[in-house]
TIMI-2910 file (N, C-alpha, C, CB; in pm, 1 decimal, decimal comma, always signed):
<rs>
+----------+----------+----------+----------+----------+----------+----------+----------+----------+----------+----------+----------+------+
!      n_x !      n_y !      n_z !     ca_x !     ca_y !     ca_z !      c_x !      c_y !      c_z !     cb_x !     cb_y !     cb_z ! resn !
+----------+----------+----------+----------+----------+----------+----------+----------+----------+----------+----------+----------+------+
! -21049,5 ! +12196,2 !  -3078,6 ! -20978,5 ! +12172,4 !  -3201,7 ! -20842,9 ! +12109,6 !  -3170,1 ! -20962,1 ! +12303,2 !  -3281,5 !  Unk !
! -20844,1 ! +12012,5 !  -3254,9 ! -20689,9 ! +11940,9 !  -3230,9 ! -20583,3 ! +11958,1 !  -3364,5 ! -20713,2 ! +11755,9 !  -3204,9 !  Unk !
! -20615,3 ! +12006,1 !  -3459,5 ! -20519,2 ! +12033,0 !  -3578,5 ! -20604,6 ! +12094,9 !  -3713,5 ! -20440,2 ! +11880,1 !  -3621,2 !  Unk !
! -20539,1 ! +12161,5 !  -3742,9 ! -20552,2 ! +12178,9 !  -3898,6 ! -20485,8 ! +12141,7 !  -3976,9 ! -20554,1 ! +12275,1 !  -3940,8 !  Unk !
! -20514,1 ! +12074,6 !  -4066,2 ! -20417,0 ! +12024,4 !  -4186,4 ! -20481,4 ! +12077,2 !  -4311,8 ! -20400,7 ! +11851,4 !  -4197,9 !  Unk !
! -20353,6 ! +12200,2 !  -4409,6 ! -20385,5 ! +12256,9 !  -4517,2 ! -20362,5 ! +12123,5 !  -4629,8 ! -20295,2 ! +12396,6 !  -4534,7 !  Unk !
! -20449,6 ! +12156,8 !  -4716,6 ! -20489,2 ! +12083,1 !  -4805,1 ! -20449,3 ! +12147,4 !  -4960,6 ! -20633,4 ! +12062,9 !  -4773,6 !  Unk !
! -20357,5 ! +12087,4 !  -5034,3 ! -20326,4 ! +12158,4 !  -5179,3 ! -20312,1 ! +12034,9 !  -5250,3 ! -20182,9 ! +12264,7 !  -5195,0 !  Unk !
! -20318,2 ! +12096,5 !  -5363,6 ! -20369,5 ! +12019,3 !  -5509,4 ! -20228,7 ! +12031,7 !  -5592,9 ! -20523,0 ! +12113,4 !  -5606,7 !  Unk !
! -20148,6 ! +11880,1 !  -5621,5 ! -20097,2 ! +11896,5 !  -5682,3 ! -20047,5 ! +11844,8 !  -5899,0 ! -20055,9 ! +11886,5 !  -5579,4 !  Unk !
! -20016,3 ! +11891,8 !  -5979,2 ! -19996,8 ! +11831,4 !  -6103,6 ! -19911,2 ! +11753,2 !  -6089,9 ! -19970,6 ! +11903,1 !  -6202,9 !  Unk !
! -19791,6 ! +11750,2 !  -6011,1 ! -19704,7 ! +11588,1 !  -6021,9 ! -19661,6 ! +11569,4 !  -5863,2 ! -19527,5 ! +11589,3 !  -6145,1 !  Unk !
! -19745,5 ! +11467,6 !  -5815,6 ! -19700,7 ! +11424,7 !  -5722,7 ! -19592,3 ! +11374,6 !  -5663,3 ! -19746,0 ! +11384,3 !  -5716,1 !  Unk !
! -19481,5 ! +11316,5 !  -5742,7 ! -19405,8 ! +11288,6 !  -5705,1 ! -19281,2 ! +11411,1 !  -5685,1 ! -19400,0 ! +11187,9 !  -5768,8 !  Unk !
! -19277,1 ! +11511,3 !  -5748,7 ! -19224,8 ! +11635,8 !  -5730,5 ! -19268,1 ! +11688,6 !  -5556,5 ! -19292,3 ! +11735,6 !  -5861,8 !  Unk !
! -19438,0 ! +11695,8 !  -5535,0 ! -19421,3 ! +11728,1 !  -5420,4 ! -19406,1 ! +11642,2 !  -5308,6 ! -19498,5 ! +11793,5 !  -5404,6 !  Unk !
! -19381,8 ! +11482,9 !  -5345,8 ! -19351,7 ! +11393,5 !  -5229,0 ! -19166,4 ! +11418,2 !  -5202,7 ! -19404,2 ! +11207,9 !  -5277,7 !  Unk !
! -19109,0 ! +11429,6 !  -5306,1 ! -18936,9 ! +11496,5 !  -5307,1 ! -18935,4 ! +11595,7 !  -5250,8 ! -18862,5 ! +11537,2 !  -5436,9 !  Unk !
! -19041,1 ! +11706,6 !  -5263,2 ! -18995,8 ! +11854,6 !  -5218,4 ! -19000,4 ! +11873,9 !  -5047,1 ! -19110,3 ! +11974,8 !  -5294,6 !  Unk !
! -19133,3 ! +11819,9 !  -5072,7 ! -19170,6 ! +11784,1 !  -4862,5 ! -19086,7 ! +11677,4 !  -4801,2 ! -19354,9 ! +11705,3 !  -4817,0 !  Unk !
! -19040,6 ! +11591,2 !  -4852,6 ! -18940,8 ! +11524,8 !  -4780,5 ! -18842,3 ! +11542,0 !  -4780,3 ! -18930,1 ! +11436,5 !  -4787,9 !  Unk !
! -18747,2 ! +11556,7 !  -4908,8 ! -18589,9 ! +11596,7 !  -4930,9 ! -18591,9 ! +11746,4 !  -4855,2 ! -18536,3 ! +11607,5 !  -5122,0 !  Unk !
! -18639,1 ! +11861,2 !  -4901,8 ! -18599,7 ! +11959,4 !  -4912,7 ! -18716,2 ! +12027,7 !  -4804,5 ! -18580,6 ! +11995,7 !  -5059,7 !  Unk !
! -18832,6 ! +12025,6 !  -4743,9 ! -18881,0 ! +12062,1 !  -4611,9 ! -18870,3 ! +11936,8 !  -4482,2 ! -19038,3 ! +12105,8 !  -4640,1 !  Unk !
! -18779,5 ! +11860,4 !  -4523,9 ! -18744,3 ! +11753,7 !  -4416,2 ! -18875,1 ! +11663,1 !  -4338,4 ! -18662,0 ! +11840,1 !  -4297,2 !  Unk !
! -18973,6 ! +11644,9 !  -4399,7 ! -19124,0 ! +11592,0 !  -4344,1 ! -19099,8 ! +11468,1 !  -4340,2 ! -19261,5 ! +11617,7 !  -4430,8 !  Unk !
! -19179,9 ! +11399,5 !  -4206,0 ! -19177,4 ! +11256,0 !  -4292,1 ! -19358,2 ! +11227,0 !  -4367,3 ! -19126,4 ! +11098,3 !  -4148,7 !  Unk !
! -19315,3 ! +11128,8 !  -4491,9 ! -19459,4 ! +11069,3 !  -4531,7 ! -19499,8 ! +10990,5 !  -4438,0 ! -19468,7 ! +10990,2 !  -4657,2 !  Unk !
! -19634,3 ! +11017,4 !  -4379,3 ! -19712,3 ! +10960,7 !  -4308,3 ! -19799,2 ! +10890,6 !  -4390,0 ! -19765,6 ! +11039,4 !  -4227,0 !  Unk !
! -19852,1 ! +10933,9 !  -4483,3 ! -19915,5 ! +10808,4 !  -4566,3 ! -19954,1 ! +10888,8 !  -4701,2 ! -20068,2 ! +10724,9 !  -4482,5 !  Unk !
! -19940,1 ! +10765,1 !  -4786,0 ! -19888,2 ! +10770,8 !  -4901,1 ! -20012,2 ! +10699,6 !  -5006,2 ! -19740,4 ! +10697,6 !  -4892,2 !  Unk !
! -20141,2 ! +10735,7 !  -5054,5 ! -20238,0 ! +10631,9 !  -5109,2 ! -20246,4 ! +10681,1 !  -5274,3 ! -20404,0 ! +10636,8 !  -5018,1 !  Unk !
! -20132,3 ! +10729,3 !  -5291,3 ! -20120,5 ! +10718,3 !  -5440,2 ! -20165,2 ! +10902,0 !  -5459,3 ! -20250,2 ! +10572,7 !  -5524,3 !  Unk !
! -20296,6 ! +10887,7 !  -5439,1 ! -20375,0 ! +11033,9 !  -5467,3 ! -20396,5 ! +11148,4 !  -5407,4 ! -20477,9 ! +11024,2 !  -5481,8 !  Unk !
! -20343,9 ! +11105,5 !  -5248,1 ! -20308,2 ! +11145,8 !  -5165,4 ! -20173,5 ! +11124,9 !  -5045,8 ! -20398,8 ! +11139,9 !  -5147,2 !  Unk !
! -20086,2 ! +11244,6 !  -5073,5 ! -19993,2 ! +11248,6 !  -4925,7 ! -20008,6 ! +11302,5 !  -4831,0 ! -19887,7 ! +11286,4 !  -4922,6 !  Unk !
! -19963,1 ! +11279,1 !  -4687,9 ! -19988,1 ! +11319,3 !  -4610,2 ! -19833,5 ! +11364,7 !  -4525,9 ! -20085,0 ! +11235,5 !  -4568,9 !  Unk !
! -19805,7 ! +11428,5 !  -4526,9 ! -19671,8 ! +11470,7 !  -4475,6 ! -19645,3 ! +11554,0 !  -4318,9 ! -19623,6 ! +11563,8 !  -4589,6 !  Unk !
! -19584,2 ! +11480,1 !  -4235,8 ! -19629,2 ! +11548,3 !  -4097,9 ! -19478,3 ! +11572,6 !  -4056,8 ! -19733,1 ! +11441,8 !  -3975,5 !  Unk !
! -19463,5 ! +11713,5 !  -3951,0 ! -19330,1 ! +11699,7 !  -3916,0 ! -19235,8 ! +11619,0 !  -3813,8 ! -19313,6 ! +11795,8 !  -3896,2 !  Unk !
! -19117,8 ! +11565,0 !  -3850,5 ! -19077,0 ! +11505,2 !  -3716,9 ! -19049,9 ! +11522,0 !  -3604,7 ! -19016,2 ! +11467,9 !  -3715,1 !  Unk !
! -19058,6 ! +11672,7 !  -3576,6 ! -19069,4 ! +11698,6 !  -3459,6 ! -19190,8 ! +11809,4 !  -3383,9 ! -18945,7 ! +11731,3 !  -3445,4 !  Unk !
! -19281,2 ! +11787,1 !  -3429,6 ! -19438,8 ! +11789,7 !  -3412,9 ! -19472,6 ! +11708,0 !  -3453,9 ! -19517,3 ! +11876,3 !  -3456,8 !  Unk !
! -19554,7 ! +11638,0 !  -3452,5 ! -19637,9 ! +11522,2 !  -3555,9 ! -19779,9 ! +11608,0 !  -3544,5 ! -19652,4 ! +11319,0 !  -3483,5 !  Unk !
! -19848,5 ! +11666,8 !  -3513,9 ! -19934,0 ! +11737,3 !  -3518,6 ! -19949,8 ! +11859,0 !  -3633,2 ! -19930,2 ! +11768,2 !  -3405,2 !  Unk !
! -19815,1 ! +11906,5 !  -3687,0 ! -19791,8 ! +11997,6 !  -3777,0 ! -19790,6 ! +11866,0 !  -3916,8 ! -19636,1 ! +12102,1 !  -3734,1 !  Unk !
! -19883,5 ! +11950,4 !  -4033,0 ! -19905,9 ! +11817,6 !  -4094,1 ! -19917,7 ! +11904,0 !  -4229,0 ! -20047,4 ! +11708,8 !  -4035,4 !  Unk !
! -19914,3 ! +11875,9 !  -4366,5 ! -19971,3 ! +11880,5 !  -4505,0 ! -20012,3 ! +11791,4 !  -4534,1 ! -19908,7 ! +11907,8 !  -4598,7 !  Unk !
! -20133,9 ! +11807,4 !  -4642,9 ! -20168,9 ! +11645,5 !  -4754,3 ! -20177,6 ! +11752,1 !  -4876,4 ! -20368,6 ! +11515,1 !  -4721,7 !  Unk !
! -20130,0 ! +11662,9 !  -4944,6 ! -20137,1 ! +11715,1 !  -5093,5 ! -20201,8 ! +11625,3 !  -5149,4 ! -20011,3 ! +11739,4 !  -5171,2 !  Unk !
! -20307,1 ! +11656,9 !  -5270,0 ! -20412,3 ! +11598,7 !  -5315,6 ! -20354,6 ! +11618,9 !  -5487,5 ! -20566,8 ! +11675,5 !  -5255,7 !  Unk !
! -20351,6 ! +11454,2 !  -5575,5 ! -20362,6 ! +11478,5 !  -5713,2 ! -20469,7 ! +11572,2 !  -5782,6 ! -20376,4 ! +11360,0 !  -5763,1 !  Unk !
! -20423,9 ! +11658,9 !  -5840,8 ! -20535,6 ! +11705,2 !  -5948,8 ! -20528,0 ! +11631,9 !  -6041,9 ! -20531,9 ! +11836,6 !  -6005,6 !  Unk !
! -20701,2 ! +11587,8 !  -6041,6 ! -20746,2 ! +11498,5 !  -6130,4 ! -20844,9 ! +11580,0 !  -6256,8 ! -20826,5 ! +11385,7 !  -6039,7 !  Unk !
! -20855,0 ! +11708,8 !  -6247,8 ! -20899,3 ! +11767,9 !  -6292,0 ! -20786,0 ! +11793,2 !  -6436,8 ! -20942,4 ! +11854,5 !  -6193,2 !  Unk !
! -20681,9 ! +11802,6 !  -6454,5 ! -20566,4 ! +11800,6 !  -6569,0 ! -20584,9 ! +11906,8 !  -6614,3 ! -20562,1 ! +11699,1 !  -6680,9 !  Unk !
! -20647,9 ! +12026,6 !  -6532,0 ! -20609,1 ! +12133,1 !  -6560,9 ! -20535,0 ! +12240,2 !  -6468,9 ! -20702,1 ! +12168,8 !  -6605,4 !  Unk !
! -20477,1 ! +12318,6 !  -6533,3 ! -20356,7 ! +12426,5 !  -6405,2 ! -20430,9 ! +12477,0 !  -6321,0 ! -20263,3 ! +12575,0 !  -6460,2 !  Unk !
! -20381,8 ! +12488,9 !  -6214,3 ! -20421,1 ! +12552,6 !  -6101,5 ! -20400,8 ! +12676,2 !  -6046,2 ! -20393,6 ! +12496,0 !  -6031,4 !  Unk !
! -20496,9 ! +12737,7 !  -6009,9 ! -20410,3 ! +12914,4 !  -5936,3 ! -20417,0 ! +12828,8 !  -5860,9 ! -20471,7 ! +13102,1 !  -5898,9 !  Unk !
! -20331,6 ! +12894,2 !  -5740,8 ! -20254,8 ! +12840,3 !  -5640,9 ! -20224,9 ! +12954,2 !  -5546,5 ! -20131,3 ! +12773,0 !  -5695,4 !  Unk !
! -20253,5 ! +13080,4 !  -5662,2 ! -20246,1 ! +13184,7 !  -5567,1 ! -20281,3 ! +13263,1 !  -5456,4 ! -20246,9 ! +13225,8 !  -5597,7 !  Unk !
! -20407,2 ! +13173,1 !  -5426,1 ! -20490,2 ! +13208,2 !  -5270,7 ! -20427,1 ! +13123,4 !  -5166,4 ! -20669,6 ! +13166,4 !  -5266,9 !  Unk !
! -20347,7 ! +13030,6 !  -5202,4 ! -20317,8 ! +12960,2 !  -5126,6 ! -20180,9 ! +12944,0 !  -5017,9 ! -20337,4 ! +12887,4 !  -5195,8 !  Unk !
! -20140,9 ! +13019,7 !  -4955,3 ! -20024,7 ! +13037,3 !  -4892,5 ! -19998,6 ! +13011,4 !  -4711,3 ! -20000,9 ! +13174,5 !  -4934,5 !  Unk !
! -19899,6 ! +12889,8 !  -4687,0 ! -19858,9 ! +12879,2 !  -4596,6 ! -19801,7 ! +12927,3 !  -4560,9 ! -19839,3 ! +12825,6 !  -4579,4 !  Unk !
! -19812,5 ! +12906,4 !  -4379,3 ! -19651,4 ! +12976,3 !  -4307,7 ! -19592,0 ! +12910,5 !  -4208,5 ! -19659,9 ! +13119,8 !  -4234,7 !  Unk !
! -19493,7 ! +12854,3 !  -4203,5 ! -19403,5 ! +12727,5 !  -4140,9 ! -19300,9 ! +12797,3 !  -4064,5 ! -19325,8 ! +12620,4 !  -4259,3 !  Unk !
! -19309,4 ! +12774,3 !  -3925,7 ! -19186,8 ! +12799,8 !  -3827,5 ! -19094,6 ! +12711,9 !  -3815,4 ! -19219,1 ! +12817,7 !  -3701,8 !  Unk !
! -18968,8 ! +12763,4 !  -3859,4 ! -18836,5 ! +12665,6 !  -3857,0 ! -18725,5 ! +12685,9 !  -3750,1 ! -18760,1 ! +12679,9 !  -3992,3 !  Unk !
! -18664,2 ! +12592,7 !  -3768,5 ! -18527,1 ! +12655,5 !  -3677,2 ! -18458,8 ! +12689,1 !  -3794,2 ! -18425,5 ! +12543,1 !  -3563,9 !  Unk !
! -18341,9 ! +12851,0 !  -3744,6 ! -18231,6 ! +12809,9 !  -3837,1 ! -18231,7 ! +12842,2 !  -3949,1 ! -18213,1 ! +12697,0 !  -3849,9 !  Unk !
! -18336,2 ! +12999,8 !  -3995,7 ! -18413,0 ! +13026,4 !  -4116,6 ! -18296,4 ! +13068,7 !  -4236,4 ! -18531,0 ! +13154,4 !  -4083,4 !  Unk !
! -18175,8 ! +13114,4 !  -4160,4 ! -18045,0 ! +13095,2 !  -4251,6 ! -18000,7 ! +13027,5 !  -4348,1 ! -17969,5 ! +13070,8 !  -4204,6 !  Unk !
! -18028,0 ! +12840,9 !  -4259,4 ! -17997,7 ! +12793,5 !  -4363,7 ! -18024,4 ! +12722,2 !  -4396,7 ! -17931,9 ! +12783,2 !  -4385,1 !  Unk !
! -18187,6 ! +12738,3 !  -4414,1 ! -18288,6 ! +12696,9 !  -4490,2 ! -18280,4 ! +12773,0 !  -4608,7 ! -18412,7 ! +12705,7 !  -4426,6 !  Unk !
! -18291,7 ! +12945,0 !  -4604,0 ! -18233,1 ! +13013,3 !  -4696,3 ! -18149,4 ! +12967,2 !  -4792,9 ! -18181,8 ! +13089,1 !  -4647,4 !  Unk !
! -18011,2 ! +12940,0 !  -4780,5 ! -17938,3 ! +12890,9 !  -4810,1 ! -17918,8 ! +12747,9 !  -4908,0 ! -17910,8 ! +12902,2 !  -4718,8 !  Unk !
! -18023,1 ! +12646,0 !  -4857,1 ! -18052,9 ! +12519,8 !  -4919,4 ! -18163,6 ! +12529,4 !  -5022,9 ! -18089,6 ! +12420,7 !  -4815,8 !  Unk !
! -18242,1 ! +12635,0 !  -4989,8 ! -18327,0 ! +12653,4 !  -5097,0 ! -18285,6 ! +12724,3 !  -5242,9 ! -18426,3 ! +12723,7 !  -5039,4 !  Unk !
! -18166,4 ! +12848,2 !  -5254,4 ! -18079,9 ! +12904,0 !  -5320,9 ! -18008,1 ! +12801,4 !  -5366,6 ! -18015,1 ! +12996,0 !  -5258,9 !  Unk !
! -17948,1 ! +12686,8 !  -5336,9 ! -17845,0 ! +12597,8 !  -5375,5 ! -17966,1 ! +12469,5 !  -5431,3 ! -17721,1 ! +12555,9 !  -5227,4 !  Unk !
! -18061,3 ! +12483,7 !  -5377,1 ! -18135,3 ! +12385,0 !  -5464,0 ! -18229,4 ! +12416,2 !  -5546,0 ! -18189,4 ! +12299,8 !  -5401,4 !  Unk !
! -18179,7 ! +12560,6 !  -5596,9 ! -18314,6 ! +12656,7 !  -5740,2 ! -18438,3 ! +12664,4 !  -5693,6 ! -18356,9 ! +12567,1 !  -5910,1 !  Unk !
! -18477,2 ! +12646,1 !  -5575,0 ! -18585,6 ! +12661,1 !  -5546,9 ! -18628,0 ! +12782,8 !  -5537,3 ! -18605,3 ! +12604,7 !  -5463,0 !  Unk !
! -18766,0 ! +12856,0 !  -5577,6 ! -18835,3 ! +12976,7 !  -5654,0 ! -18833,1 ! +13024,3 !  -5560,2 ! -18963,0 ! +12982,6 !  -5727,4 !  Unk !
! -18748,9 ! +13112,8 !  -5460,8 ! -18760,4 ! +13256,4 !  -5368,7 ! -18830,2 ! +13369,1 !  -5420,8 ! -18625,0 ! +13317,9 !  -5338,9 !  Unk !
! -18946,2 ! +13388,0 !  -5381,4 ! -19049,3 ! +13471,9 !  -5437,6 ! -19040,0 ! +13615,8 !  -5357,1 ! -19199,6 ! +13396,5 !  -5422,1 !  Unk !
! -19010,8 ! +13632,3 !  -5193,4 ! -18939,2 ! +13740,9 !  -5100,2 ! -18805,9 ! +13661,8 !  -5005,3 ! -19073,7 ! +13812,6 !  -4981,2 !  Unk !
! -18750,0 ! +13805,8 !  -5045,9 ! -18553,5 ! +13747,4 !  -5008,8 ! -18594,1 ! +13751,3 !  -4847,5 ! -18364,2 ! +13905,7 !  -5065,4 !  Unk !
! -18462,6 ! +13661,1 !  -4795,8 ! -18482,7 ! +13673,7 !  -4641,0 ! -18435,9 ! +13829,0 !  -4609,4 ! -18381,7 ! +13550,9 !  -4548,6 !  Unk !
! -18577,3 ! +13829,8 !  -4486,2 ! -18582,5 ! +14005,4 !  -4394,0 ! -18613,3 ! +13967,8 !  -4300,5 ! -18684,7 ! +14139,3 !  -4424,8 !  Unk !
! -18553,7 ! +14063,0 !  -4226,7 ! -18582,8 ! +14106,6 !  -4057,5 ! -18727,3 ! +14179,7 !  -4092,4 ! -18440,3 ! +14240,2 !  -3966,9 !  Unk !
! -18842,9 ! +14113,7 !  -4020,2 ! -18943,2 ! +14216,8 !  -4046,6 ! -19008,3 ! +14310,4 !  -3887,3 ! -19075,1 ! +14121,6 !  -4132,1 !  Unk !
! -18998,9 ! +14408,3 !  -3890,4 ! -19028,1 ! +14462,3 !  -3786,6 ! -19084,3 ! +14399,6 !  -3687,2 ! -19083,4 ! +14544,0 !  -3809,7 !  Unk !
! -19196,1 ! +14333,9 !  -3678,4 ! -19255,4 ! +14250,3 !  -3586,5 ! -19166,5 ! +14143,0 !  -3518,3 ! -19361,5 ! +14189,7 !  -3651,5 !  Unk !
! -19007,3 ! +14106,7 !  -3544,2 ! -18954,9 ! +14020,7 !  -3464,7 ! -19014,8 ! +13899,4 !  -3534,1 ! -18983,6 ! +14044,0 !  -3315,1 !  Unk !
! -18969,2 ! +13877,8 !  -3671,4 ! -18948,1 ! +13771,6 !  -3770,3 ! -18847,6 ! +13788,3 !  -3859,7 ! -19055,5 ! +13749,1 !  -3842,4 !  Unk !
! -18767,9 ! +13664,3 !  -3887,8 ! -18658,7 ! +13705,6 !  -4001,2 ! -18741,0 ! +13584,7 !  -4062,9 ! -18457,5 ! +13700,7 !  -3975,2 !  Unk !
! -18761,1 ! +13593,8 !  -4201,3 ! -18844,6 ! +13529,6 !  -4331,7 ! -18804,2 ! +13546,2 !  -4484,5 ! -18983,6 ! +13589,2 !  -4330,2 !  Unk !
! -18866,0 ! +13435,1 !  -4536,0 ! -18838,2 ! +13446,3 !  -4681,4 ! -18955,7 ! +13332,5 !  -4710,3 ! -18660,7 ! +13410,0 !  -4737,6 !  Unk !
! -18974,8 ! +13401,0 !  -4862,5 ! -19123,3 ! +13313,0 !  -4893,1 ! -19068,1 ! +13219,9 !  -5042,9 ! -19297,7 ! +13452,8 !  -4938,2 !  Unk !
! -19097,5 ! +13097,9 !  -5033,8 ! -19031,1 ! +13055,8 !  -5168,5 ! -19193,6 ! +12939,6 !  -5178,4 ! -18816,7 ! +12963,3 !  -5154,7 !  Unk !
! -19153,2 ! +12881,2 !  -5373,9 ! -19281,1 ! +12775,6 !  -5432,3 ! -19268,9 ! +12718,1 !  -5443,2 ! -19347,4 ! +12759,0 !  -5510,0 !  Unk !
! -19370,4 ! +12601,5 !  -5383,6 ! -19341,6 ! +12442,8 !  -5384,9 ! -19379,1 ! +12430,6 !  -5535,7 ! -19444,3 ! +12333,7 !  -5267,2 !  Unk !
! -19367,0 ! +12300,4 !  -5580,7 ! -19389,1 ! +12270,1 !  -5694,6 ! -19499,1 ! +12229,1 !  -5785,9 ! -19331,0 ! +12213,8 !  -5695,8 !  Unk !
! -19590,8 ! +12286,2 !  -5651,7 ! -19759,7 ! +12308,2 !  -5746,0 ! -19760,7 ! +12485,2 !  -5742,3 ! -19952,9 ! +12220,8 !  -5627,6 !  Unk !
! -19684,7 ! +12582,9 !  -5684,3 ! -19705,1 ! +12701,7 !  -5698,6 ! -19760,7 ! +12745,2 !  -5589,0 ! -19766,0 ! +12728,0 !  -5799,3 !  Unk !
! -19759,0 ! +12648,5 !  -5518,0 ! -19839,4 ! +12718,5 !  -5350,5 ! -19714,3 ! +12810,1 !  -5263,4 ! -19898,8 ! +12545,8 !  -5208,6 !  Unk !
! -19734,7 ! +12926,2 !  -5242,0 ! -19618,5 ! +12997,5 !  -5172,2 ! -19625,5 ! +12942,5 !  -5005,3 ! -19640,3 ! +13183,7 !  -5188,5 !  Unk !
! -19530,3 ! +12954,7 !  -4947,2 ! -19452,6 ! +12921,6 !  -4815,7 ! -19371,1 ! +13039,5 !  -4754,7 ! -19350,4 ! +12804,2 !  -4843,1 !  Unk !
! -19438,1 ! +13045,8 !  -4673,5 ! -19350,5 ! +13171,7 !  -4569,1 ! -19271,6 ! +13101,2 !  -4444,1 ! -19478,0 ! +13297,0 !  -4483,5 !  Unk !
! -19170,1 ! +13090,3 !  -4496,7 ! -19060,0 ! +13019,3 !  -4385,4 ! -19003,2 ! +13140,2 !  -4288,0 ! -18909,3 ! +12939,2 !  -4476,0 !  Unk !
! -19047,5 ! +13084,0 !  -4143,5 ! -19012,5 ! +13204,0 !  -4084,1 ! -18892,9 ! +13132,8 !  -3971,8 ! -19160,4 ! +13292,2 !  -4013,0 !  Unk !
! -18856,9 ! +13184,1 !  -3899,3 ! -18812,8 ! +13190,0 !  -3782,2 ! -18866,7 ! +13336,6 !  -3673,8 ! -18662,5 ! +13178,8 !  -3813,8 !  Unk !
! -18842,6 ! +13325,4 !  -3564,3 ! -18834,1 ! +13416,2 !  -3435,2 ! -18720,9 ! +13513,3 !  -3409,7 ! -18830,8 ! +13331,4 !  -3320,7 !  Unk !
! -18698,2 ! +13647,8 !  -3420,3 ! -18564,4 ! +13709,6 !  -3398,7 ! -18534,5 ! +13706,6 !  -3244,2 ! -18560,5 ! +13863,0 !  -3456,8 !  Unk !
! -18457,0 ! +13656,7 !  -3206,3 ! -18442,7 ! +13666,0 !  -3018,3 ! -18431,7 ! +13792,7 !  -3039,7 ! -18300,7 ! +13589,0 !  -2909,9 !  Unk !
+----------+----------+----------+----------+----------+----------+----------+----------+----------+----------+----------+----------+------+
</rs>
């Protein structure tokens, strides 16, 4: 196996081409209207595509949850609070030697932004 790339469905694409680029720092790797593909710049192997729903109806979204290792989970914290973005669990030290906080992209898919506690 050489990668997994999670796959979510979104109602306005251009919300989640802003959210993954401005505000999870990704670059678009390719862009075909109905599909994005968003990979990180420093993995290129770490990847999302978000897919239009063409279906025009709402989506649970609620089975669907990532978890993204960052540097620096502070102040990511921080940029997400200053940019209203939906913090669904506040940042914690969680026993296992993770400090985290889970916030929603703008199809409702939750994100567990973690970091490593040295």
């Amino acid at each position: 196996m050489h990668r997994i790339v999670p796959n979510i469905y979104s109602d306005d694409i251009e919300k989640s081409k802003k959210f993954y680029t401005d505000f999870m720092g990704m670059e678009l790797a390719m862009d075909m209207e109905w599909i994005l593909t968003f990979v990180s710049k420093e993995n290129r192997t770490a990847q999302i595509s978000v897919f239009q729903n063409k279906e025009n109806k709402p989506l649970d979204n609620s089975a669907i949850f990532l978890s993204i290792e960052v540097n620096d989970i502070d102040n990511w914290y921080e940029r997400a609070k200053k940019e209203n973005i939906a913090i669904v669990y506040p940042i914690s030290n969680e026993s296992w030697g993770v400090r985290r906080f889970f916030i929603k992209d703008p199809n409702g898919v939750t994100l567990n932004l973690l970091s490593h506690i040295n």
